[in-house]
LORO-539198 format. One record per residue (C-alpha): residue number from 1; residue in three letters; x, y, z. Coordinates in nm, 3 decimals. Layout:
# LORO-539198
+------+------+---------+---------+---------+
! resi ! resn !      px !      py !      pz !
+------+------+---------+---------+---------+
!  NUM !  ALA !       X !       Y !       Z !
...
+------+------+---------+---------+---------+
# end
This chain:
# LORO-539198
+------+------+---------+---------+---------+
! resi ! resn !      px !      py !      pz !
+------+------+---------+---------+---------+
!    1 !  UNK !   0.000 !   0.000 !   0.000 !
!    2 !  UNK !   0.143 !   0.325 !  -0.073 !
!    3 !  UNK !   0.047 !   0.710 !  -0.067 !
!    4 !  UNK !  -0.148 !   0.773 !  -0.401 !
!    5 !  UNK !  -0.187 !   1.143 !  -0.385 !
!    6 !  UNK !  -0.023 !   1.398 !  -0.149 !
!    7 !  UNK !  -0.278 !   1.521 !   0.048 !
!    8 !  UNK !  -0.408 !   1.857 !   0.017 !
!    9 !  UNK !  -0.365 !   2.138 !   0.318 !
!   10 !  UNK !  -0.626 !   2.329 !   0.410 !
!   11 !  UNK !  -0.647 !   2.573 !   0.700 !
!   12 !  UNK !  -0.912 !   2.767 !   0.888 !
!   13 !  UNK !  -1.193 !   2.732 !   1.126 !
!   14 !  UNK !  -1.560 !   2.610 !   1.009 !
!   15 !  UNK !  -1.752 !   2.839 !   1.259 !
!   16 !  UNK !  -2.037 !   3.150 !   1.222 !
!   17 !  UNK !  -2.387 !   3.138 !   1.108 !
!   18 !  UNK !  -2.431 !   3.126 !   0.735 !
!   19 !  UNK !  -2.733 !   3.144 !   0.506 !
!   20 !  UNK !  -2.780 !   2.820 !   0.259 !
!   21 !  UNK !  -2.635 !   2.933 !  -0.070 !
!   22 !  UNK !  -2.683 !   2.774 !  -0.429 !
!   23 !  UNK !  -2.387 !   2.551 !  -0.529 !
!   24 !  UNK !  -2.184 !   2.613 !  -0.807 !
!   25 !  UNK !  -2.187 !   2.257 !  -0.854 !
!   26 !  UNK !  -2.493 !   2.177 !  -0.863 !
!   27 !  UNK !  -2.599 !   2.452 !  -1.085 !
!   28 !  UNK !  -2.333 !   2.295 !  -1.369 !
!   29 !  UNK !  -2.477 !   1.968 !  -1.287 !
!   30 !  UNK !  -2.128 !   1.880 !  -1.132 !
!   31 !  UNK !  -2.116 !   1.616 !  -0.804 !
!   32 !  UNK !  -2.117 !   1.828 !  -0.473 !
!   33 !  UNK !  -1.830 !   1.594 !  -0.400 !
!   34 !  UNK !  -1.463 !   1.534 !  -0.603 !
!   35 !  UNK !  -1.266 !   1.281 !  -0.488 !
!   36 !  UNK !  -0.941 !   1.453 !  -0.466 !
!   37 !  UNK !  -0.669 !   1.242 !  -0.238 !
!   38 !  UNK !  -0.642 !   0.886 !  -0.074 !
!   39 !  UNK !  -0.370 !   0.849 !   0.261 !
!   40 !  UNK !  -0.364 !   0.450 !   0.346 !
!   41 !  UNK !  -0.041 !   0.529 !   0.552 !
!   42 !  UNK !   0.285 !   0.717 !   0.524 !
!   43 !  UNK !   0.676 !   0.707 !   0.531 !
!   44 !  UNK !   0.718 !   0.753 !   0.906 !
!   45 !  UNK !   0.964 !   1.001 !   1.076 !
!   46 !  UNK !   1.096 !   1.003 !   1.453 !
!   47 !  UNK !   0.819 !   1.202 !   1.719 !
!   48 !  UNK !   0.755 !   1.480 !   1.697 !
!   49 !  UNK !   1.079 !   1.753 !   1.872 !
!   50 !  UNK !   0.943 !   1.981 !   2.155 !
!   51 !  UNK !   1.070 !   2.260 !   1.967 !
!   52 !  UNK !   0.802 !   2.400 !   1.765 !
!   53 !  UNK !   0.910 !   2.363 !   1.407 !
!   54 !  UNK !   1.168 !   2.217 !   1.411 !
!   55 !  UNK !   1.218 !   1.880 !   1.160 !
!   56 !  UNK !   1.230 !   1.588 !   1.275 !
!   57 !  UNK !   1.469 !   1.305 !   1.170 !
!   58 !  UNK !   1.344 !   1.061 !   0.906 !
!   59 !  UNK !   1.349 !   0.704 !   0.964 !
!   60 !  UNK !   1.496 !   0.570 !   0.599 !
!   61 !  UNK !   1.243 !   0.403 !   0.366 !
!   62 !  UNK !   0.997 !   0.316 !   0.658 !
!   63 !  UNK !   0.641 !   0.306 !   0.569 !
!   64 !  UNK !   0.355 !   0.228 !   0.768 !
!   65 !  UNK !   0.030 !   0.141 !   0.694 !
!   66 !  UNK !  -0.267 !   0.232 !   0.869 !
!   67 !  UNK !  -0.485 !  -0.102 !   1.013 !
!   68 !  UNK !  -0.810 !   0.120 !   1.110 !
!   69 !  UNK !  -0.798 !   0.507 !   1.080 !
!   70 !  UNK !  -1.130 !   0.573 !   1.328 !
!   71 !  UNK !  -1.124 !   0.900 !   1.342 !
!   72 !  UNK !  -0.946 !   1.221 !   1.138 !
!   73 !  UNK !  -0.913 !   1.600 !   1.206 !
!   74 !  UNK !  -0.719 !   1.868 !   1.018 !
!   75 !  UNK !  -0.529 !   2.172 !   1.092 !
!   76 !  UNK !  -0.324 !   2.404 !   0.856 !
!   77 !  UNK !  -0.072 !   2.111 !   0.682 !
!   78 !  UNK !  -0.160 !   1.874 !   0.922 !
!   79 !  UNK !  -0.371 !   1.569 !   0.972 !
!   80 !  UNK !  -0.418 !   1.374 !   1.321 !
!   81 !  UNK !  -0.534 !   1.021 !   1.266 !
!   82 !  UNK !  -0.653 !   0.799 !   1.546 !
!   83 !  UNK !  -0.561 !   0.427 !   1.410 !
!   84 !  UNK !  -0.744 !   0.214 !   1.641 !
!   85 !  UNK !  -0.553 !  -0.090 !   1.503 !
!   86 !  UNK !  -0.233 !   0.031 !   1.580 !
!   87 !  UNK !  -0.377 !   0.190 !   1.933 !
!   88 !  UNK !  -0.174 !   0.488 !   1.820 !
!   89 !  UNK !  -0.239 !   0.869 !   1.743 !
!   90 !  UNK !  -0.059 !   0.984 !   1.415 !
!   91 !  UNK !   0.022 !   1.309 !   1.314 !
!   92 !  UNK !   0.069 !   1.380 !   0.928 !
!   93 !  UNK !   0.239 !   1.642 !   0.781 !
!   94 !  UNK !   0.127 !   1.665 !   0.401 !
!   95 !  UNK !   0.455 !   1.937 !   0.346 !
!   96 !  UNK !   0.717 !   1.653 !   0.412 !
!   97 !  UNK !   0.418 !   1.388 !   0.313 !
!   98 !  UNK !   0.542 !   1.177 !   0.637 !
!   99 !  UNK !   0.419 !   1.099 !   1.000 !
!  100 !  UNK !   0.492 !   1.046 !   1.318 !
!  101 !  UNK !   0.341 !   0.913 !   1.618 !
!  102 !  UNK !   0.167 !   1.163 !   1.822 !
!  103 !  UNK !   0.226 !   1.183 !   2.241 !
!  104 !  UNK !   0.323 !   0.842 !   2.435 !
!  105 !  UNK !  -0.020 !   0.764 !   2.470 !
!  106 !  UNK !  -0.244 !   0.367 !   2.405 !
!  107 !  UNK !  -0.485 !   0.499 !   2.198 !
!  108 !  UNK !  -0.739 !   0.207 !   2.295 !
!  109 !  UNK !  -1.078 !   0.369 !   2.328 !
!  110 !  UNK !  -1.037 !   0.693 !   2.188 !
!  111 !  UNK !  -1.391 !   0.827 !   2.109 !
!  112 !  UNK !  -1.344 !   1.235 !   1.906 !
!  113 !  UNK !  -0.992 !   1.449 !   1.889 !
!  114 !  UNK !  -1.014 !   1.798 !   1.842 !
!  115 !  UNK !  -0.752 !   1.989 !   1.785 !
!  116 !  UNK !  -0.695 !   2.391 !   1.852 !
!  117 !  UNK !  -0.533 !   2.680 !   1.709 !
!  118 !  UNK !  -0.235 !   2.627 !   1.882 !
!  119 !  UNK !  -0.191 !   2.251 !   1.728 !
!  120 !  UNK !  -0.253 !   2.097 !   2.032 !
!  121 !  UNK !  -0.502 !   1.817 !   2.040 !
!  122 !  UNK !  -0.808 !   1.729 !   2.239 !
!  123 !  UNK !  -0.837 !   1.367 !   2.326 !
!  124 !  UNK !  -1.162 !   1.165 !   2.436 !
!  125 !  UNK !  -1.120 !   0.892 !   2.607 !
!  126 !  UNK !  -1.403 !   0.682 !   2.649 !
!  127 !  UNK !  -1.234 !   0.404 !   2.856 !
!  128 !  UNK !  -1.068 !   0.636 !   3.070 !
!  129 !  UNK !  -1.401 !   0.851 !   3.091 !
!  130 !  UNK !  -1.137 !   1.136 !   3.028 !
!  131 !  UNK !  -1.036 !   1.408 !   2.816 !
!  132 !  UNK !  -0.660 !   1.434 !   2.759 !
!  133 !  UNK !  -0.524 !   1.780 !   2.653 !
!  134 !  UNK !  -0.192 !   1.708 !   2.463 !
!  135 !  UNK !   0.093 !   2.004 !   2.368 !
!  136 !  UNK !   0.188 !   2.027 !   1.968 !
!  137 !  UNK !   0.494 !   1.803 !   2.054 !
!  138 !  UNK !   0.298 !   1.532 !   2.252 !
!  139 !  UNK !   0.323 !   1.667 !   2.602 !
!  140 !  UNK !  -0.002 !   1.564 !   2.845 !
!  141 !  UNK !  -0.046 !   1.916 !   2.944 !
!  142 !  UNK !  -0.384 !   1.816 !   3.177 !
!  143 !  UNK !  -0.652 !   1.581 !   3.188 !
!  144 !  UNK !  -1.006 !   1.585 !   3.321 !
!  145 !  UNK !  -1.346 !   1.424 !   3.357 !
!  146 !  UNK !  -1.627 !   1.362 !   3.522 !
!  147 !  UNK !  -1.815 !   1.017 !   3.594 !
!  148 !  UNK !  -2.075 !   1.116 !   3.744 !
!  149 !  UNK !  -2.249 !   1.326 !   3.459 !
!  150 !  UNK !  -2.010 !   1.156 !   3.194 !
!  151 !  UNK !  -1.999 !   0.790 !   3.257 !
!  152 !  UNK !  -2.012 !   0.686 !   2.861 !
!  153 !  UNK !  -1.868 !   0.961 !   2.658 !
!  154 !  UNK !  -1.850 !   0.941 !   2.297 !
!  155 !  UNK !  -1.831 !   1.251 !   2.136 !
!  156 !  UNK !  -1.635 !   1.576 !   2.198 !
!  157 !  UNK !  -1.615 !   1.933 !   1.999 !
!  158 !  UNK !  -1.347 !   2.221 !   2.120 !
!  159 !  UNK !  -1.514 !   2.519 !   2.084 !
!  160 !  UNK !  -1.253 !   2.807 !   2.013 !
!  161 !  UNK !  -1.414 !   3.056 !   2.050 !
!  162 !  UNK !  -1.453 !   3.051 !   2.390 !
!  163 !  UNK !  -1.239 !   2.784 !   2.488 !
!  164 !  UNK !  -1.505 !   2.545 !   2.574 !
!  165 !  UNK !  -1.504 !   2.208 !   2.564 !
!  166 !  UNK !  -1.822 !   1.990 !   2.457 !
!  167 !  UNK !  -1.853 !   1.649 !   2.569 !
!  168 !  UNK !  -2.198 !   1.387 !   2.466 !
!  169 !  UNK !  -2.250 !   1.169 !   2.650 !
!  170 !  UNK !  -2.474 !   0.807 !   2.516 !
!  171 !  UNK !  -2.599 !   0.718 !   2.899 !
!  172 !  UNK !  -2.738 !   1.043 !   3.003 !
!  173 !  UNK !  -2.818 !   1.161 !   2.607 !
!  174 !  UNK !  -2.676 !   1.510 !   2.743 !
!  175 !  UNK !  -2.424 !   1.693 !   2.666 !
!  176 !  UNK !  -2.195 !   1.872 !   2.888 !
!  177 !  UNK !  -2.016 !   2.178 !   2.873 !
!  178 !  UNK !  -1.649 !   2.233 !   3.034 !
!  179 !  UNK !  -1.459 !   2.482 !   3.073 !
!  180 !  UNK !  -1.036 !   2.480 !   2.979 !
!  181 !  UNK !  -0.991 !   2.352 !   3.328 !
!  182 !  UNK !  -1.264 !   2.063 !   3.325 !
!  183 !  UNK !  -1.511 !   2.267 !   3.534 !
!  184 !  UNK !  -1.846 !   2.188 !   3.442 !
!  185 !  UNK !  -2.035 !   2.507 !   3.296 !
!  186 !  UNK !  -2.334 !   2.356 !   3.163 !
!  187 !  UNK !  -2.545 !   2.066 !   3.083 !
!  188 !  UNK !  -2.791 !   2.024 !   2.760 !
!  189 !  UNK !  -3.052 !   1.775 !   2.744 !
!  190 !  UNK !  -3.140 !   1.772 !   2.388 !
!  191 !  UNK !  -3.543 !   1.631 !   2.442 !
!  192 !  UNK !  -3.584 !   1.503 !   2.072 !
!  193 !  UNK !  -3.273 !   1.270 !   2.148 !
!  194 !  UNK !  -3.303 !   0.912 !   2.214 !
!  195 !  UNK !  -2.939 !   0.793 !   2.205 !
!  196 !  UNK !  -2.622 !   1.037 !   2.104 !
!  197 !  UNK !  -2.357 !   0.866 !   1.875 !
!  198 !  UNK !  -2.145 !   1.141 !   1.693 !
!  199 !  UNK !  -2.178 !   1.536 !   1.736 !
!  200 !  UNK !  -2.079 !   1.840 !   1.475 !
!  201 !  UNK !  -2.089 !   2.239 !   1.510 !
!  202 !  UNK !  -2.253 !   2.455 !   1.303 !
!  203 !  UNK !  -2.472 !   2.755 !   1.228 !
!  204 !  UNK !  -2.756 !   2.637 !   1.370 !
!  205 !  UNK !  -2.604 !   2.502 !   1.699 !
!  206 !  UNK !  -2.494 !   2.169 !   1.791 !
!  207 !  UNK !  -2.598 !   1.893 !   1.553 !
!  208 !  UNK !  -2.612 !   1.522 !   1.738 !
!  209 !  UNK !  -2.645 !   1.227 !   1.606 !
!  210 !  UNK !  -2.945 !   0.991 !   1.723 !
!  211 !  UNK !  -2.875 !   0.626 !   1.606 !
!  212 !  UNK !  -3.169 !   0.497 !   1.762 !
!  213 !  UNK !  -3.393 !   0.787 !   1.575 !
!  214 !  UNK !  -3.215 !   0.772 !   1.274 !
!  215 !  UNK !  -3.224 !   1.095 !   1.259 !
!  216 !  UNK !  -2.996 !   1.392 !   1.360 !
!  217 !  UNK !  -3.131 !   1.635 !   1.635 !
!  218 !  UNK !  -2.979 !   1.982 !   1.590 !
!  219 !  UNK !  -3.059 !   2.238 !   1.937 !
!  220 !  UNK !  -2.916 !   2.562 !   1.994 !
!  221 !  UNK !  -2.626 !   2.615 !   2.174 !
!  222 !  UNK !  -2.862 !   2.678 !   2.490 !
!  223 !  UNK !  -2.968 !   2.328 !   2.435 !
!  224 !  UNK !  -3.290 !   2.415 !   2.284 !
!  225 !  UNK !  -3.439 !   2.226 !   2.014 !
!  226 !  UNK !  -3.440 !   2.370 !   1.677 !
!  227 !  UNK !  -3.527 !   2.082 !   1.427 !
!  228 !  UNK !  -3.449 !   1.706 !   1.317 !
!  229 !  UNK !  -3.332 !   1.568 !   0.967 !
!  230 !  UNK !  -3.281 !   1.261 !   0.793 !
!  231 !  UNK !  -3.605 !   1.069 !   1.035 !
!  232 !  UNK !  -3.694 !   0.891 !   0.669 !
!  233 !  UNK !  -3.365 !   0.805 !   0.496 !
!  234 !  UNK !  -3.106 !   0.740 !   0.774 !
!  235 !  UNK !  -3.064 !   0.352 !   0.865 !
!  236 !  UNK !  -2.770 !   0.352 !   1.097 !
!  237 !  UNK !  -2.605 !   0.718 !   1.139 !
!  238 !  UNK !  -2.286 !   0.685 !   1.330 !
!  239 !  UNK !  -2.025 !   1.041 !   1.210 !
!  240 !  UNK !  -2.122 !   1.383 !   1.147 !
!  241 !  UNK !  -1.950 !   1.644 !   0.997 !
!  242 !  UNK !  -2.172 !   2.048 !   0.868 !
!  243 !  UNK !  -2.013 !   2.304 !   0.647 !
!  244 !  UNK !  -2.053 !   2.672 !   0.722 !
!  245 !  UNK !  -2.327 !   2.742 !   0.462 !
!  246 !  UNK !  -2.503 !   2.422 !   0.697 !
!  247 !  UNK !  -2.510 !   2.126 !   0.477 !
!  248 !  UNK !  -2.500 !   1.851 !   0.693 !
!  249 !  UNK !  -2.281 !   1.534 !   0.595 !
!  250 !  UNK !  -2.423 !   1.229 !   0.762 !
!  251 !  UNK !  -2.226 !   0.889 !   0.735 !
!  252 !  UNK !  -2.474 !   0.543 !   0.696 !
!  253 !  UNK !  -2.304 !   0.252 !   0.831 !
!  254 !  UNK !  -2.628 !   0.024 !   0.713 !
!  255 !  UNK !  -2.484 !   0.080 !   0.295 !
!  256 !  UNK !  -2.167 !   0.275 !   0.358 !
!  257 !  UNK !  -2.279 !   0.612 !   0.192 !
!  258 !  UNK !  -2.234 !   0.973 !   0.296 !
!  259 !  UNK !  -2.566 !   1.150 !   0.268 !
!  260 !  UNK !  -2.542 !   1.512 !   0.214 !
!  261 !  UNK !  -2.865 !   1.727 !   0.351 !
!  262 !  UNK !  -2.920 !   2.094 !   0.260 !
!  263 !  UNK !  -3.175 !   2.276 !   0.399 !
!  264 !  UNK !  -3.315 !   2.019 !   0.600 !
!  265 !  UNK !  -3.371 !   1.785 !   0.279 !
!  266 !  UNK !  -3.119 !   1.462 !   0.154 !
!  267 !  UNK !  -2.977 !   1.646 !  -0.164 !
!  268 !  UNK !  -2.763 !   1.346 !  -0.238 !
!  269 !  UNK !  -2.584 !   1.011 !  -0.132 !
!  270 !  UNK !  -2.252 !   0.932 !  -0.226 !
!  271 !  UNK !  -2.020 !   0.623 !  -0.151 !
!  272 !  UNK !  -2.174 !   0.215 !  -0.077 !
!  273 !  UNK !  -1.943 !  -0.101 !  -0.073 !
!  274 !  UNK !  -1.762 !  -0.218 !  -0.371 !
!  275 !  UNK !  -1.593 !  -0.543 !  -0.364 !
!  276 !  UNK !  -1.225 !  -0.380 !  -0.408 !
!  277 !  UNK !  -1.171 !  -0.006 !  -0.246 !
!  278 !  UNK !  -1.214 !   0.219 !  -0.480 !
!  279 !  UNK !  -1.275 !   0.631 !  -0.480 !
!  280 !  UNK !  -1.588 !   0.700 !  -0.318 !
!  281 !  UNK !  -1.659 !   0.403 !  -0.203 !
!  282 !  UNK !  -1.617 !   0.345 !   0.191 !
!  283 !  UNK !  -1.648 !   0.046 !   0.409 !
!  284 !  UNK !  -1.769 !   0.154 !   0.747 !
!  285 !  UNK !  -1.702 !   0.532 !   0.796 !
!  286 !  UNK !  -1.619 !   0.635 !   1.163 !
!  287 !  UNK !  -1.506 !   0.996 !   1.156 !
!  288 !  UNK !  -1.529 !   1.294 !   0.909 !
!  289 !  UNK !  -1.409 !   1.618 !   0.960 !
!  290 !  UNK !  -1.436 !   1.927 !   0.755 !
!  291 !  UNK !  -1.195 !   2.187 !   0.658 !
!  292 !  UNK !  -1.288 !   2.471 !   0.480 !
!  293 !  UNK !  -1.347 !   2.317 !   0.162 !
!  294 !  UNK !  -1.236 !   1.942 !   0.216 !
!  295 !  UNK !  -1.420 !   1.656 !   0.386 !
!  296 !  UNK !  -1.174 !   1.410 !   0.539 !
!  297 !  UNK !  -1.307 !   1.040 !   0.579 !
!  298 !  UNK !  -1.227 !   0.798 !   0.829 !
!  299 !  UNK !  -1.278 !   0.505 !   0.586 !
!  300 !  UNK !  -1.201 !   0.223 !   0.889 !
!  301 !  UNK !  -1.229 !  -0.093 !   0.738 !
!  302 !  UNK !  -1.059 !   0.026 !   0.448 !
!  303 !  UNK !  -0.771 !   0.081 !   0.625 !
!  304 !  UNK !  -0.756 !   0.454 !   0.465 !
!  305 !  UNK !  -0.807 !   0.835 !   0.484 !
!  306 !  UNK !  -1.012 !   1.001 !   0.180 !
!  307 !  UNK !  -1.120 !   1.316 !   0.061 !
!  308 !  UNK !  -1.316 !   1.544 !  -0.098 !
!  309 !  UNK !  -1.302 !   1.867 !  -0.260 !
!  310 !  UNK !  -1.644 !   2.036 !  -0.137 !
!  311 !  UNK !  -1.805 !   2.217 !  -0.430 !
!  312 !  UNK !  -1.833 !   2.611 !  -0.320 !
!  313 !  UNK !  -2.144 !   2.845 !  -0.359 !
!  314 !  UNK !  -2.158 !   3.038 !  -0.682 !
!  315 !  UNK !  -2.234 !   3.340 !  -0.439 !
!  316 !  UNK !  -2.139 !   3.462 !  -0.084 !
!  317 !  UNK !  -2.447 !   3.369 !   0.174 !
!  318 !  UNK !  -2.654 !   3.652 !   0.289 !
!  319 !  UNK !  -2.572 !   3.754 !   0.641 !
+------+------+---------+---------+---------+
# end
């Protein structure tokens, strides 16, 4: 297995409210979609040096594939992969098209990463019933939880803005808001939810995914319900990923497709099994994560990282 396009870098933050906007692609009759890079692994370099910048030494010829990429985020040129086959965190830097292994750390039950401006990265653990705060060169720089309102988390969001972090948890169906130092700030009991699997940002608020609905129940960030989507085409929902002009990019485990909603409404389905991998096809997708214009996909069973080139509007949204 081998690298078959360098990945792309893409940079920025996916936050503010946004009006839907027409898309340039589908006014040309053009896939909202492009396939644009495939990572099943890279050459892999020594961790990471605790000197910001600095390079680190390469390991010669050493390439390592990925077993099960779970989960993916991006930030600037880099790409943090959680390979739950390996147990191992990887960070991937698509200028030197190489990675390394991120923090001295048994990734065994990681359940979301987020990572910051800084670089540093947000860790869920859902064993541990912890979230690990790690420094751009691997450090544990503090870790916190609580069991008694988070006893099954499995989905976390950093929210930059105001350095909140969000934490779902499936027991409860609440989520739980904490501040930089763990302190709990709030908690949001999202009444249209009947189970929480995967959660996204976006302009209208916090968007979580209900497997049992099959649906996705998006509230306010107060927690207060807004509206649900997907109630008569989702099977089994499981990741979650919405673009600043709110499309809403819901993985379906039950025929491994991406289903793309705008306004409220399935616009279009992309991705089911094929009996070799192939581009746009997936085989039980566990993480996406947006980037101004790409969508990275946890393809697990694939043993691979995709993406996509998100059409853009053919006009700036109304504010």
């Amino acid at each position: 297995m081998r690298l078959i396009r360098s990945m792309m870098a893409a940079a920025g933050i996916l936050l503010g409210c946004a009006a839907p906007a027409v898309l340039a692609a589908e006014a040309a009759g053009l896939p909202v979609l492009t396939p644009r890079a495939t990572l099943t692994g890279a050459r892999v370099t020594a961790r990471p040096n605790p000197v910001f910048g600095a390079v680190p030494l390469a390991l010669p010829q050493t390439y390592l594939p990925w077993m099960a990429p779970t989960l993916v985020a991006a930030r600037h040129t880099y790409l943090y992969v959680v390979d739950a086959g390996r147990r191992q965190i990887f960070r991937y830097d698509s200028m030197q098209q190489a990675m390394s292994p991120f923090a001295d750390y048994v990734a065994a039950s990681v359940r979301g990463i987020a990572v910051a401006g800084d670089l540093s990265l947000y860790v869920l653990d859902g064993g541990a019933r912890q979230v690990l705060h790690f420094s751009v060169d691997g450090r544990l720089l503090s870790r916190f939880g609580n069991e008694l309102e988070l006893p099954h988390p499995v989905a976390m969001l950093f929210d930059e803005a105001n350095g909140q972090i969000l934490v779902a948890d499936s027991l409860y169906k609440h989520v739980v808001v904490l501040n930089r130092f763990g302190h709990i700030v709030a908690a949001l009991k999202p009444a249209a939810a009947r189970s929480i699997e995967a959660m996204a940002s976006g302009p209208d608020g916090l968007y979580l995914v209900d497997s049992i609905g099959r649906q996705v129940v998006v509230v306010s960030r107060n927690g207060e319900h807004r509206y649900t989507l997907g109630e008569d085409v989702l099977v089994h929902p499981n990741a979650i990923a919405v673009d600043r002009y709110n499309r809403v990019f819901v993985s379906d485990s039950f025929d491994n497709t991406i289903r793309i909603f705008e306004q409220q409404t399935l616009a279009v389905s992309i991705g089911g099994a094929a009996s070799a991998p192939a581009p746009a096809s997936f085989n039980h997708v566990t993480g996406l994560w947006l980037e101004q214009d790409m969508l990275y996909v946890a393809d697990s069973l694939n043993g691979r990282i995709q993406t996509f080139q998100v059409a853009p509007p053919t006009q700036e949204p109304k504010p």
